[in-house]
VOKOLGU-756786 format. One record per atom (N, C-alpha, C): residue number from 0; residue in one letter; chain; x, y, z. Coordinates in steps of 0.001 Angstrom, whole numbers, plus 524288, in hexadecimal, padded with zeros to 5 digits. Layout:
N
<pos NUM code A unit A x X y Y z Z>
...
This chain:
142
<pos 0 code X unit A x 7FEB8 y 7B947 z 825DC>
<pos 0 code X unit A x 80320 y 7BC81 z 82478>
<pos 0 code X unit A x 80145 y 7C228 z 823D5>
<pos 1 code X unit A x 8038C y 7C655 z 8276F>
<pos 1 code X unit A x 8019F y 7CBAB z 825C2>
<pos 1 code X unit A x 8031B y 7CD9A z 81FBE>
<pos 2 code X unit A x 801E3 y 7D13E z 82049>
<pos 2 code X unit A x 80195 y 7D559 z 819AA>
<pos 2 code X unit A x 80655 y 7D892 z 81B32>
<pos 3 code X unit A x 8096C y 7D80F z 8191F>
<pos 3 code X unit A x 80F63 y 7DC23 z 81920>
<pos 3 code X unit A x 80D84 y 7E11E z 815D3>
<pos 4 code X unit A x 80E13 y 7E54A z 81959>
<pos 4 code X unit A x 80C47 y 7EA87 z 81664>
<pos 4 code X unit A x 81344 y 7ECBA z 8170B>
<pos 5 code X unit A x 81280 y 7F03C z 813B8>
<pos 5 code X unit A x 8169E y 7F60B z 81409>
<pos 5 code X unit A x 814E3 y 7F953 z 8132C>
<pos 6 code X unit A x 81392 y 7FDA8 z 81577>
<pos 6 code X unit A x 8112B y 80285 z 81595>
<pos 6 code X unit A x 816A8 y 80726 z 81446>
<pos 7 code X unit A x 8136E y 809F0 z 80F75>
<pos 7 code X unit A x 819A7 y 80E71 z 80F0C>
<pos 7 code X unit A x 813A0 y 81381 z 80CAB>
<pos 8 code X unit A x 81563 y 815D6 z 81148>
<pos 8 code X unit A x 8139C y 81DA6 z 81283>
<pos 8 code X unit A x 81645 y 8207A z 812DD>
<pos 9 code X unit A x 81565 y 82601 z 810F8>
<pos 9 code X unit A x 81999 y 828ED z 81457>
<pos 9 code X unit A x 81828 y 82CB1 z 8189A>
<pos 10 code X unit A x 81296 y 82933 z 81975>
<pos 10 code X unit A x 81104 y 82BF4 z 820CF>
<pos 10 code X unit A x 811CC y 828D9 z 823BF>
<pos 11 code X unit A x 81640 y 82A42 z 82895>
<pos 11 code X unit A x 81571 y 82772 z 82C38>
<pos 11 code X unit A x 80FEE y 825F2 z 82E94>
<pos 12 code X unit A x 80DCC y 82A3E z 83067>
<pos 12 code X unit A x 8080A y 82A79 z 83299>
<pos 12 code X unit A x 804BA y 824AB z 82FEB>
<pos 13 code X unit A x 803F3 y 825F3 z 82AFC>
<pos 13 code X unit A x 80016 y 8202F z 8263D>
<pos 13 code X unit A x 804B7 y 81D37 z 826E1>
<pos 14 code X unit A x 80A44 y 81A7C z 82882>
<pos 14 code X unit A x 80B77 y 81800 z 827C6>
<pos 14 code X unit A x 80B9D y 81364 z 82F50>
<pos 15 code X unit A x 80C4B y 8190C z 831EE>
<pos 15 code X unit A x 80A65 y 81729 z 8382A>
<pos 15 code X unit A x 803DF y 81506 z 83939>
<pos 16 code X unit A x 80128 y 81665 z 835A3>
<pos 16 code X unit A x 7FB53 y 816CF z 83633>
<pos 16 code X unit A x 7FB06 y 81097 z 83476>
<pos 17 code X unit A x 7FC35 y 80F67 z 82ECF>
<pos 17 code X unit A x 7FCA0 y 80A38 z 82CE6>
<pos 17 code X unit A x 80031 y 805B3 z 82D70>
<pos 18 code X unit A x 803AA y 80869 z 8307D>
<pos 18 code X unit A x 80597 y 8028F z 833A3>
<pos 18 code X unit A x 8019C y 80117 z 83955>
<pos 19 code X unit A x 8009B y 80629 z 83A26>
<pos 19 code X unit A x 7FC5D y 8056F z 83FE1>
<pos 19 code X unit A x 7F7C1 y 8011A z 83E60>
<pos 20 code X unit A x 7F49A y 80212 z 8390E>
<pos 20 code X unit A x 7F194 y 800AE z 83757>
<pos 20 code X unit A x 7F246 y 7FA44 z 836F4>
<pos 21 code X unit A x 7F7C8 y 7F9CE z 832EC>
<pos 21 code X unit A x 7F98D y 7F272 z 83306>
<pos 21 code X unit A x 7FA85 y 7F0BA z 836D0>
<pos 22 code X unit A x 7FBFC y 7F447 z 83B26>
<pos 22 code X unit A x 7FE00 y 7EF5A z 83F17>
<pos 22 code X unit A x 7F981 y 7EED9 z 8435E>
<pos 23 code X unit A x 7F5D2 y 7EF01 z 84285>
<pos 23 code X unit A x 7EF17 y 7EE67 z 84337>
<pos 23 code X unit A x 7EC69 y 7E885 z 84166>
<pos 24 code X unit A x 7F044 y 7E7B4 z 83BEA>
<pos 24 code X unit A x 7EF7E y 7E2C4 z 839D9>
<pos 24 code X unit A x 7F30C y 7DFCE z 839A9>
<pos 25 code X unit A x 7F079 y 7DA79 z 83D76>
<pos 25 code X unit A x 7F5B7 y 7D7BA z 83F61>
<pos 25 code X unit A x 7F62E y 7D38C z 838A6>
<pos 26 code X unit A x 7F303 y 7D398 z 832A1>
<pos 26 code X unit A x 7F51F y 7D1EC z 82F84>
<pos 26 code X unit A x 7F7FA y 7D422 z 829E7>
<pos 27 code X unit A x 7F9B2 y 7D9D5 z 82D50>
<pos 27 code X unit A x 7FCB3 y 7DCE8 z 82A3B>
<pos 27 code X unit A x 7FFE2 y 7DEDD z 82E3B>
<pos 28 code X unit A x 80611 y 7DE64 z 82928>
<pos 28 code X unit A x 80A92 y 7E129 z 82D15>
<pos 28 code X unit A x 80CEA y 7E47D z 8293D>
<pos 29 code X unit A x 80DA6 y 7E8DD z 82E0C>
<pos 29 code X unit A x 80F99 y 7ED94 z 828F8>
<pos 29 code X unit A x 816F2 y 7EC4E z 82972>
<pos 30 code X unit A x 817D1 y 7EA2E z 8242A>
<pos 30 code X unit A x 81EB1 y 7E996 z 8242C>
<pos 30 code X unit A x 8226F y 7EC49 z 82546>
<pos 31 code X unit A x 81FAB y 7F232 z 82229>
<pos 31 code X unit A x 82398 y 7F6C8 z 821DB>
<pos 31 code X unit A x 8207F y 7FC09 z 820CC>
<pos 32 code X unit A x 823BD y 8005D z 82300>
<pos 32 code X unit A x 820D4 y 8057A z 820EF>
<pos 32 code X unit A x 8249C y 80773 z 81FC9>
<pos 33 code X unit A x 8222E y 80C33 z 81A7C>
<pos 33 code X unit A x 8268A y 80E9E z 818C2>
<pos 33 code X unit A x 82524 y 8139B z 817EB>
<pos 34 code X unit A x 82849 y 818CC z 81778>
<pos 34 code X unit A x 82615 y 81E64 z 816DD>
<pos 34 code X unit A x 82567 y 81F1F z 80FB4>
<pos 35 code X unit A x 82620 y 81B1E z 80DDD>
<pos 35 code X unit A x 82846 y 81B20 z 807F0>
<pos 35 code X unit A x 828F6 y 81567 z 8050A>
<pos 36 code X unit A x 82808 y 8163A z 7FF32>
<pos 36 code X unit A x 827B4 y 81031 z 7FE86>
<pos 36 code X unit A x 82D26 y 80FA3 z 7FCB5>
<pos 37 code X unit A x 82EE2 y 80893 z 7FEAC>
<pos 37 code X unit A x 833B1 y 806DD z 7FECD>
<pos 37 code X unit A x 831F1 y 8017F z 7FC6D>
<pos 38 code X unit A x 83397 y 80108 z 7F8A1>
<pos 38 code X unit A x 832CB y 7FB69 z 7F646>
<pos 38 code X unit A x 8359D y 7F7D9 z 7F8A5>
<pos 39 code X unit A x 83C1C y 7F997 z 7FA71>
<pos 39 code X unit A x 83F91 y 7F592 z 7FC76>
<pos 39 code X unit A x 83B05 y 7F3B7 z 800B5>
<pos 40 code X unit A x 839C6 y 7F6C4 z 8047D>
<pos 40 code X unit A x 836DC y 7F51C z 80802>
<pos 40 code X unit A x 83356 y 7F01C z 80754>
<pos 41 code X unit A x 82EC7 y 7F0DD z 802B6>
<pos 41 code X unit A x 82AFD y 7ED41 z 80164>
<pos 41 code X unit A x 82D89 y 7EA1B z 800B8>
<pos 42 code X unit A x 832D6 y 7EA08 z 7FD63>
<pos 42 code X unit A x 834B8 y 7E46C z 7FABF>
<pos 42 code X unit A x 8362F y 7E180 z 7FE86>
<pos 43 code X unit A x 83915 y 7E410 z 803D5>
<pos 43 code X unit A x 83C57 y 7E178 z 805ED>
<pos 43 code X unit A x 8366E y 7DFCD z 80B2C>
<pos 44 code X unit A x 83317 y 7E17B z 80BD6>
<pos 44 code X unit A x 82F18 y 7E006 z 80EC9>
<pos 44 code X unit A x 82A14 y 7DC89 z 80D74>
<pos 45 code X unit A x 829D3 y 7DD7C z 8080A>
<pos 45 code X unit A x 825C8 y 7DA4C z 805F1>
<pos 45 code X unit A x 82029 y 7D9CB z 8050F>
<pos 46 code X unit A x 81D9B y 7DEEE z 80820>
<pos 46 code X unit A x 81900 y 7E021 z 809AE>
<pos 46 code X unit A x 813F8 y 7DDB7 z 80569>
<pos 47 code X unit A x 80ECD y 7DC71 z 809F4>
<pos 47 code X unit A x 80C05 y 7DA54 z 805C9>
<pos 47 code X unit A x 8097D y 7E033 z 802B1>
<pos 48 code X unit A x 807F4 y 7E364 z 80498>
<pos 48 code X unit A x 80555 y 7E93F z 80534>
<pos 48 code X unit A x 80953 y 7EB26 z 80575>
<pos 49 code X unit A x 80A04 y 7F269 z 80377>
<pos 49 code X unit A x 80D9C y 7F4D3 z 80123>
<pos 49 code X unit A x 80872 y 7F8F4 z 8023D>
<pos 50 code X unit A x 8075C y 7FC76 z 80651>
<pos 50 code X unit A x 804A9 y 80213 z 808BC>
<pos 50 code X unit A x 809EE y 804E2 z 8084E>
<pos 51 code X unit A x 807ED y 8093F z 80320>
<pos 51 code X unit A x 809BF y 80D77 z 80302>
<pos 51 code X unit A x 808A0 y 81290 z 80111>
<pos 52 code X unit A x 808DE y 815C8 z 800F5>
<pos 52 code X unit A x 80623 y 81BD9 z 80029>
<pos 52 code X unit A x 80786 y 81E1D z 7FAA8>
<pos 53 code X unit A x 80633 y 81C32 z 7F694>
<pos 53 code X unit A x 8094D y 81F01 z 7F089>
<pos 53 code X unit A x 80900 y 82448 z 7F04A>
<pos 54 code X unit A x 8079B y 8280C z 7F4D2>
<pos 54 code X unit A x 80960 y 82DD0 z 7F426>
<pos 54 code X unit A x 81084 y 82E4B z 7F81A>
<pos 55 code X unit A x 811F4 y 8293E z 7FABB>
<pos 55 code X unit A x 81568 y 82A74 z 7FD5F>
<pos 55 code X unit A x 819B4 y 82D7C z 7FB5B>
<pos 56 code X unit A x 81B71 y 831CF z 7FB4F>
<pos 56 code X unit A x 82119 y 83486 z 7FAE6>
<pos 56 code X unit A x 825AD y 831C8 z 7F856>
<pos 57 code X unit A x 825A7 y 82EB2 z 7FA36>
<pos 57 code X unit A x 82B41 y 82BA6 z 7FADB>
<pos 57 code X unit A x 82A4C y 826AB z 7F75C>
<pos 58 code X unit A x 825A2 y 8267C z 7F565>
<pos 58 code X unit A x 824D5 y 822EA z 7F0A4>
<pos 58 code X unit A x 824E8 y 82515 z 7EB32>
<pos 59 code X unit A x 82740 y 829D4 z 7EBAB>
<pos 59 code X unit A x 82764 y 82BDD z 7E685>
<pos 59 code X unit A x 82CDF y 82B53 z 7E337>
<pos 60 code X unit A x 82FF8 y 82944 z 7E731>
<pos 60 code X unit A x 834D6 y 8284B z 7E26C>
<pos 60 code X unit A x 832B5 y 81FDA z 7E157>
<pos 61 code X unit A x 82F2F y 81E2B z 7E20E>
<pos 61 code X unit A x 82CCD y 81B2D z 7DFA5>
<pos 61 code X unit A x 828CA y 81A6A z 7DC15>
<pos 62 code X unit A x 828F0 y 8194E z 7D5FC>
<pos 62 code X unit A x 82364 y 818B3 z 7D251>
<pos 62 code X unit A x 8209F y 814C9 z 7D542>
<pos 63 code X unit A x 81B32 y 8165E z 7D4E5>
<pos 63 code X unit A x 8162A y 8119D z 7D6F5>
<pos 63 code X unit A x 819DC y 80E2B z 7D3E1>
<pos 64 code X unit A x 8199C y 80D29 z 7CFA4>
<pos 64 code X unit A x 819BD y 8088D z 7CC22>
<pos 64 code X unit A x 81F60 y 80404 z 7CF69>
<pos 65 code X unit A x 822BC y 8073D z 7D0D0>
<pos 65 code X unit A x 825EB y 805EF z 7D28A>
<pos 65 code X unit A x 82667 y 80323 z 7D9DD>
<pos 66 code X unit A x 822E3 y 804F8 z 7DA22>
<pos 66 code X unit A x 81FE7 y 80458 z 7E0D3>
<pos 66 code X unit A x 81E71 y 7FECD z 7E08A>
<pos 67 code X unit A x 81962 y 7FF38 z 7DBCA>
<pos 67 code X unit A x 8176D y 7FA1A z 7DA6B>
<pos 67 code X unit A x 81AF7 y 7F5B8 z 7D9DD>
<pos 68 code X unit A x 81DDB y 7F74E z 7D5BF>
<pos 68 code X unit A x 820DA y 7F20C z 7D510>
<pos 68 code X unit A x 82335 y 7F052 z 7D899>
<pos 69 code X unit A x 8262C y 7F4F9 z 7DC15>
<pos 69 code X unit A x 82975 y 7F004 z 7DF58>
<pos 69 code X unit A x 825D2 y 7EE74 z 7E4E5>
<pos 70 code X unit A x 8206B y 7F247 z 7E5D4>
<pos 70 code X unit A x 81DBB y 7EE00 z 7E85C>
<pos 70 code X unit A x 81B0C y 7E97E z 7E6D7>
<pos 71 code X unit A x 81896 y 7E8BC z 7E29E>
<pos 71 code X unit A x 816E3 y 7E366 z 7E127>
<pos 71 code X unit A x 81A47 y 7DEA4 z 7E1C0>
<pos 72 code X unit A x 8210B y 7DE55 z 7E1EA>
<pos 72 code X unit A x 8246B y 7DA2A z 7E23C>
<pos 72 code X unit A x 82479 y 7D9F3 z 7E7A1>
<pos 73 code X unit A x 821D9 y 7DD28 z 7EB32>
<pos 73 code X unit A x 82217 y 7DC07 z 7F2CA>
<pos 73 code X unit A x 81E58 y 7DCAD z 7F451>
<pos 74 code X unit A x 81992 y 7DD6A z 7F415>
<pos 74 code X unit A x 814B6 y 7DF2A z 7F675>
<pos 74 code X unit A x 80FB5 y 7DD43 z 7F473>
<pos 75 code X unit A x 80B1B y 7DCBF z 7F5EC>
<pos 75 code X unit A x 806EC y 7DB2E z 7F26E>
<pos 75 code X unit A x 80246 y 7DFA1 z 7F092>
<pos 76 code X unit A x 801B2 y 7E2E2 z 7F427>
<pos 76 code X unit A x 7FFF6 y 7E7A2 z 7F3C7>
<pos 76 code X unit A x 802EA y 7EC74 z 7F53D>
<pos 77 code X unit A x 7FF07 y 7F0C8 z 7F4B7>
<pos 77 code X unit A x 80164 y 7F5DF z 7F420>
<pos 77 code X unit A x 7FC92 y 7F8EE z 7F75C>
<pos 78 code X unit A x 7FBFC y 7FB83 z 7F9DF>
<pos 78 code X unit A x 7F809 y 7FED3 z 7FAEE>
<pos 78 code X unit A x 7F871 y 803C1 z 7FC5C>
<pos 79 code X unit A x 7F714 y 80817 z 7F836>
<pos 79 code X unit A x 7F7D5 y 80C78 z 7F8F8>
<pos 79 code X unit A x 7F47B y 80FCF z 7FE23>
<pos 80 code X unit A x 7F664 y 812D1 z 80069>
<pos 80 code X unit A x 7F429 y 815B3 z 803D9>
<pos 80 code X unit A x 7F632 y 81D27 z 8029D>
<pos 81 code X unit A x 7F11C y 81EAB z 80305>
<pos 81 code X unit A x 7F14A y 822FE z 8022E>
<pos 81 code X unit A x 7ED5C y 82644 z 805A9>
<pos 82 code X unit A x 7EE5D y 82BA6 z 80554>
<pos 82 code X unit A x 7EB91 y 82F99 z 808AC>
<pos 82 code X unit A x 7E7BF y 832C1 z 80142>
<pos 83 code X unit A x 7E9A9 y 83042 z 7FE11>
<pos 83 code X unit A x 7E75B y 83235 z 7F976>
<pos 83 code X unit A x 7E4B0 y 82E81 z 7F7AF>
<pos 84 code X unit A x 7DF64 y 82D76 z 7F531>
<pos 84 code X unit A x 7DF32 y 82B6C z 7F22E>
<pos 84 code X unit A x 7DBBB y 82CAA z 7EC84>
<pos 85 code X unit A x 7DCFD y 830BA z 7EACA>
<pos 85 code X unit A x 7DB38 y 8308C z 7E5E6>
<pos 85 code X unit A x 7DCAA y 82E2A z 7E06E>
<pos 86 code X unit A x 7DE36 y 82F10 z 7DBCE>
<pos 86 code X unit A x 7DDED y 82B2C z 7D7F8>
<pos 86 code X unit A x 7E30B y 82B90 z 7D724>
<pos 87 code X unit A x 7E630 y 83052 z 7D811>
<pos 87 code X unit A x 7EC69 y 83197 z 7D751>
<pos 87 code X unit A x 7EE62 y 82D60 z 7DB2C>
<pos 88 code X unit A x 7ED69 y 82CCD z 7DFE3>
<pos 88 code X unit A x 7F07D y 8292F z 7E49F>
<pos 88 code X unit A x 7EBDD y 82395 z 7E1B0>
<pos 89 code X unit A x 7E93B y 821E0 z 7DE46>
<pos 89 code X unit A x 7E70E y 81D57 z 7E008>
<pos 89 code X unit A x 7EAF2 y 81C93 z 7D988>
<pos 90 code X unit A x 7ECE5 y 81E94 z 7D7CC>
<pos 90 code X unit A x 7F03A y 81C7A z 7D2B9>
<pos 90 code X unit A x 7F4E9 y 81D33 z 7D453>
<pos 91 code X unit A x 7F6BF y 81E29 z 7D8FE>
<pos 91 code X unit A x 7FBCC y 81E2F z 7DA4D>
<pos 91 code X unit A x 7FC1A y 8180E z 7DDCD>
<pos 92 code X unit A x 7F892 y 81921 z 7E0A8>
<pos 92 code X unit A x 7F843 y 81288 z 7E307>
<pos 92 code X unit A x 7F7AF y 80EF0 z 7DEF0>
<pos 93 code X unit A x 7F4BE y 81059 z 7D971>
<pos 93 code X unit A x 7F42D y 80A53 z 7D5A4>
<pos 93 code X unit A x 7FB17 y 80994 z 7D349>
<pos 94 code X unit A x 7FD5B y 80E2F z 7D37F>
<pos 94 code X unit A x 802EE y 80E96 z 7D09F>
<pos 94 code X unit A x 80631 y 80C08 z 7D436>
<pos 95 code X unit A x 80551 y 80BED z 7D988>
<pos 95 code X unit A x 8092C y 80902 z 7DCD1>
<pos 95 code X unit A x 808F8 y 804C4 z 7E019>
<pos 96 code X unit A x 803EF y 80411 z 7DB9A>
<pos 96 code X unit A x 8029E y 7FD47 z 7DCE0>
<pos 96 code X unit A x 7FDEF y 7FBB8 z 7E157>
<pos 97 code X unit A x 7FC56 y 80025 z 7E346>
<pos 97 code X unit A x 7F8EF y 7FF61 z 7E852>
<pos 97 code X unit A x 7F2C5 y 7FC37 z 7E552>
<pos 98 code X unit A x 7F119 y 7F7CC z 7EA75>
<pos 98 code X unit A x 7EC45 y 7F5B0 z 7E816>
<pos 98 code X unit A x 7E845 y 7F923 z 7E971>
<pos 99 code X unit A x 7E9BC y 7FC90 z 7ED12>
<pos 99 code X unit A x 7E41A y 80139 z 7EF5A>
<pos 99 code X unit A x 7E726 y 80652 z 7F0CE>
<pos 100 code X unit A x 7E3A1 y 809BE z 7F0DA>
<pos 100 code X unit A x 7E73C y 80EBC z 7F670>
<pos 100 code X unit A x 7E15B y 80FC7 z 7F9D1>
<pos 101 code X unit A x 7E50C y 80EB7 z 7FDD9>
<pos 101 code X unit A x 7E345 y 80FA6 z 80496>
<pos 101 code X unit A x 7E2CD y 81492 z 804F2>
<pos 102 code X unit A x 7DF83 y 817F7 z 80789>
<pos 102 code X unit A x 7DEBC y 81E04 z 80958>
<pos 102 code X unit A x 7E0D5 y 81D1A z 80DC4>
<pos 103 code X unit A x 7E65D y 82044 z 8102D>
<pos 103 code X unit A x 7E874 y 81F20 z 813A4>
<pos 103 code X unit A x 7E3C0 y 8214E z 818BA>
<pos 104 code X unit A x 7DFB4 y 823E5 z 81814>
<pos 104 code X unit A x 7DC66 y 82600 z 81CED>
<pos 104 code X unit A x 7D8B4 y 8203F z 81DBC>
<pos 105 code X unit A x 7D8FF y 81DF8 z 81B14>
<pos 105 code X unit A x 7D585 y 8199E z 81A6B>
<pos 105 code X unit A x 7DAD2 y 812F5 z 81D1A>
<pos 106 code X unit A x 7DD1D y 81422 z 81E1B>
<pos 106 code X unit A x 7E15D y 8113E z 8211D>
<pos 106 code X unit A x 7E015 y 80D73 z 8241F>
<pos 107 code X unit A x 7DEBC y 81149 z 82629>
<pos 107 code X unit A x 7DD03 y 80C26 z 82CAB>
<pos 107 code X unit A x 7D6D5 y 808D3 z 82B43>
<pos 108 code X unit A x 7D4DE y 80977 z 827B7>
<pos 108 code X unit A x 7D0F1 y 8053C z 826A1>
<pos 108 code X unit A x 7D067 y 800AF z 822F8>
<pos 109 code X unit A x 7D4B5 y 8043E z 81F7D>
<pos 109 code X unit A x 7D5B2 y 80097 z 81AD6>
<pos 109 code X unit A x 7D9D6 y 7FE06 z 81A52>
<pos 110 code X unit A x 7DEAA y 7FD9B z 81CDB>
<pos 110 code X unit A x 7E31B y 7FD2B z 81B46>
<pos 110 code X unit A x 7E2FE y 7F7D1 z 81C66>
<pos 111 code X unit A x 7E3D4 y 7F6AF z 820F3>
<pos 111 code X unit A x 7E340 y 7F074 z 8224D>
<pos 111 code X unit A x 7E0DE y 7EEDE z 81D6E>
<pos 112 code X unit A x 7DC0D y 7EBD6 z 81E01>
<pos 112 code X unit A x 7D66F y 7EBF8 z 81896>
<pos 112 code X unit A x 7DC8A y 7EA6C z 81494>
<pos 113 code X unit A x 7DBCA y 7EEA2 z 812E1>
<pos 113 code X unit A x 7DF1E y 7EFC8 z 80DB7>
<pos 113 code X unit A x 7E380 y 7EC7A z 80CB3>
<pos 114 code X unit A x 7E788 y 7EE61 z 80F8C>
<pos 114 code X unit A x 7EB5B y 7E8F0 z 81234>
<pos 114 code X unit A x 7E9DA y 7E313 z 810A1>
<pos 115 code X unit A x 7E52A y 7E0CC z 8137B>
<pos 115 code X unit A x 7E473 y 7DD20 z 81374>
<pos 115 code X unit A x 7E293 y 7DAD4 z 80D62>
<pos 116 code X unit A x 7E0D8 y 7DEA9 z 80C59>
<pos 116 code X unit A x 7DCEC y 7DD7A z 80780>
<pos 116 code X unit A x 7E19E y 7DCB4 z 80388>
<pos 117 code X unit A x 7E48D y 7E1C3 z 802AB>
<pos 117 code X unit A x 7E90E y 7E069 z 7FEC9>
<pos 117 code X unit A x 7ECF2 y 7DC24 z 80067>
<pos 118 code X unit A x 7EE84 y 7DAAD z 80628>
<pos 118 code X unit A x 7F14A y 7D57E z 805A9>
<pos 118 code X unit A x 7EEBF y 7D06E z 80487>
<pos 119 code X unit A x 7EA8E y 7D04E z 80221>
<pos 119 code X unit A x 7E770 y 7CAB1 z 801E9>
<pos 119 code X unit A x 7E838 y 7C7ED z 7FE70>
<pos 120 code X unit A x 7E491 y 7C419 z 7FCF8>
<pos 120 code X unit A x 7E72E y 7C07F z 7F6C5>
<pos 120 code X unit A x 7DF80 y 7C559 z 7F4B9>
<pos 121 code X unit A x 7DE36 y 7C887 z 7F56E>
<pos 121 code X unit A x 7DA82 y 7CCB9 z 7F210>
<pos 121 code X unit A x 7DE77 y 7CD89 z 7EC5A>
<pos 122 code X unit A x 7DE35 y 7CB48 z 7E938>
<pos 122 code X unit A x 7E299 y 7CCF4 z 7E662>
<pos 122 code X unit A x 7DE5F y 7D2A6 z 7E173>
<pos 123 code X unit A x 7DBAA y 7D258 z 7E2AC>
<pos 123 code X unit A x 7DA05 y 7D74C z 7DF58>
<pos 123 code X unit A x 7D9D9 y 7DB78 z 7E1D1>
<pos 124 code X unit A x 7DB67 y 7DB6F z 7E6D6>
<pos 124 code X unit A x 7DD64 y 7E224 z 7EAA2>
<pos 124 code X unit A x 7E206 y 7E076 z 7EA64>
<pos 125 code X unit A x 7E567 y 7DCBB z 7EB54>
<pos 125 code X unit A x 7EA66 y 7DAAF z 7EB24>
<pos 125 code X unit A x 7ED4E y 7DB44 z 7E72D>
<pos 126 code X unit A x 7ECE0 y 7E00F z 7E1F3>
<pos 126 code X unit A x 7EE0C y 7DF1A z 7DE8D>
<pos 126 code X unit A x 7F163 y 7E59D z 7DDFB>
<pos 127 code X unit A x 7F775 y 7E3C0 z 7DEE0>
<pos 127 code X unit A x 7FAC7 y 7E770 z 7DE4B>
<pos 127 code X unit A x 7FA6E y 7ED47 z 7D7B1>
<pos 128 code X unit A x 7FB04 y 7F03B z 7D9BD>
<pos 128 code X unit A x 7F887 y 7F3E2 z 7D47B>
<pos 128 code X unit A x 7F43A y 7F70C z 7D47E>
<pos 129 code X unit A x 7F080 y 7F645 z 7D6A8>
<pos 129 code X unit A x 7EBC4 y 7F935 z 7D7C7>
<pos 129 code X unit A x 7E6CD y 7F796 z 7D2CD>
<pos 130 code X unit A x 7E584 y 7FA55 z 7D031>
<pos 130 code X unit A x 7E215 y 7FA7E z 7CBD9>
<pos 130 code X unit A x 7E4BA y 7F954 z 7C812>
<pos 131 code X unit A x 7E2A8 y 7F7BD z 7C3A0>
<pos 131 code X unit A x 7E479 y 7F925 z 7BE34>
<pos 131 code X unit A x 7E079 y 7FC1C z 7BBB7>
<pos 132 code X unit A x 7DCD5 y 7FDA1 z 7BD08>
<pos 132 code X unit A x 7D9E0 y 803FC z 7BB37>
<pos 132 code X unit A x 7DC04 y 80825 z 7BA89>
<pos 133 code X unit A x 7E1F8 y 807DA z 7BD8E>
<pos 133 code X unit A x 7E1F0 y 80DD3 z 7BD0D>
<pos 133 code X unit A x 7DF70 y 8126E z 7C0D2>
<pos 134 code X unit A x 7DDD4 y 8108A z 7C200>
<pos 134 code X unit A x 7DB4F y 81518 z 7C62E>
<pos 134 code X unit A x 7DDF1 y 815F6 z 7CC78>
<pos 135 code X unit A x 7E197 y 81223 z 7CD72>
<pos 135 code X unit A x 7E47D y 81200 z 7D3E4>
<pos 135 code X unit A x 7E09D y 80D9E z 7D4E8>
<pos 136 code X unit A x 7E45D y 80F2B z 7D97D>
<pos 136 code X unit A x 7E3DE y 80950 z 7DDD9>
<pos 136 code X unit A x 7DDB6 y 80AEB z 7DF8A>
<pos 137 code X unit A x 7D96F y 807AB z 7E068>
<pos 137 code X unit A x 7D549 y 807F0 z 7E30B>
<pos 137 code X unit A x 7D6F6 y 809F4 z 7EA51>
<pos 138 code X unit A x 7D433 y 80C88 z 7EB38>
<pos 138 code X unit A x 7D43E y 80D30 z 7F256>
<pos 138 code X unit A x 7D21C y 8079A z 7F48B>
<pos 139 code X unit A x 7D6EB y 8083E z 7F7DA>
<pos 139 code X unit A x 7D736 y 8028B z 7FD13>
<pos 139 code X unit A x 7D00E y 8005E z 7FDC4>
<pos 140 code X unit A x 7CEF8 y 7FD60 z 7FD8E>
<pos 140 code X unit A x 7CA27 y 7FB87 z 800FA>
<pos 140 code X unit A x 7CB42 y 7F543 z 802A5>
<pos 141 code X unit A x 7C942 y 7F68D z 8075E>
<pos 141 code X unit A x 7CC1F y 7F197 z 80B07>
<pos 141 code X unit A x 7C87A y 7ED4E z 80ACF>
């Protein structure tokens, strides 16, 4: 059974790049893309993975906290992707539930990897929320 992703960016470019990337892997299928996050979407799609960008624009009339919740009732992970990653974007990914953030320049080596790793029964990368340190989400390692 593939890994149901939904990918929501608001670059076309990273969002053309990473569907290029999944459909490379014939045991991941990308469900849906979005320029913006849409929960109806997740709910009504179901995704196991939830790739999305917590600097997106259009996620700001959403609280992380609020992101989280209604992905944990449809999704199993979260994985942040960013072109940032210092400690401001790695506590914005722990706030919206992400188990890692991806360096979006780092894409094409890790993402698959990553994918796979967070859809597994790994349940200690598998673990919606990120840290409880406090410090953000750790960076992706595949």
């Amino acid at each position: 059974m593939a890994v149901r992703v939904l990918l929501a960016d608001d670059s076309t470019i990273i969002r053309k790049a990473i569907a290029h990337l999944l459909q490379q892997e014939p045991t991941v299928q990308l469900v849906a893309e979005a320029s913006d996050f849409t929960q109806t979407l997740a709910r009504e799609l179901k995704p196991n993975i939830v790739i999305l960008d917590p600097h997106m624009p259009h996620i700001a009339g959403f609280t992380p906290q609020r992101v989280r919740k209604s992905l944990a009732s449809c999704c199993d992970s979260i994985l942040a992707i960013s072109l940032r990653s210092d400690k401001e974007t790695l506590m914005l990914a722990e706030e919206f539930g992400a188990v890692c953030l991806l360096d979006k320049m780092e894409l094409a080596q890790k993402l698959i990897p990553v994918i796979l790793k967070a859809s597994s029964a790994d349940k200690t990368f598998h673990k919606l929320g990120g840290t409880t340190a406090g410090d953000g989400v750790p960076p992706c390692e595949a």
